[in-house]
C-alpha positions, 0 to 999 in steps of 0.5 A: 146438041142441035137445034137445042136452046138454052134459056138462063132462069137465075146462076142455078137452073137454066131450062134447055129445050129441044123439039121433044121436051123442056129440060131443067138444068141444075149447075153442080159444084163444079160449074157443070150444068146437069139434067135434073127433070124432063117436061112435056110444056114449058108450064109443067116445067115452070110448076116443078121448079117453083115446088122444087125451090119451095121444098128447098127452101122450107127446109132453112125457113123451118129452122129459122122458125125453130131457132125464133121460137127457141129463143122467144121460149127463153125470153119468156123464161128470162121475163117470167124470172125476173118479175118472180125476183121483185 
């Protein structure tokens, strides 16, 4: 692509610009890198990756929240029939 430049963000997304917009690259499975969103500015781009990583993440951040309070409510179970047993 002409007059295309590639800035690497970390191994998952890289931003390409060209003279019209701020495009959001994703590297799939296969090693390919994918068009994921179109940006006006570089600062709209910047905003939509951080929610993006931020909705991605909360996911495994819930259910480590989950798993915690699973194994907090046995503990207390555990604790609570213990000092019932004495």
């Amino acid at each position: 692509m002409a007059g295309a430049k590639f800035h690497q963000i970390n191994d998952t997304y890289r931003v390409r610009t060209d003279p019209y917009c701020f495009l959001l690259e994703r590297r799939n499975a296969k090693g390919a890198w994918v068009d994921i969103t179109y940006h006006p500015t570089i600062e709209v781009l910047l905003e939509a990756l951080l929610e993006r990583e931020i909705k991605e993440n909360l996911g495994g951040l819930q259910k480590m929240l989950e798993i915690k309070n699973e194994v907090m409510a046995n503990f207390h179970q555990f604790v609570h029939a213990e000092r019932a047993e004495k």
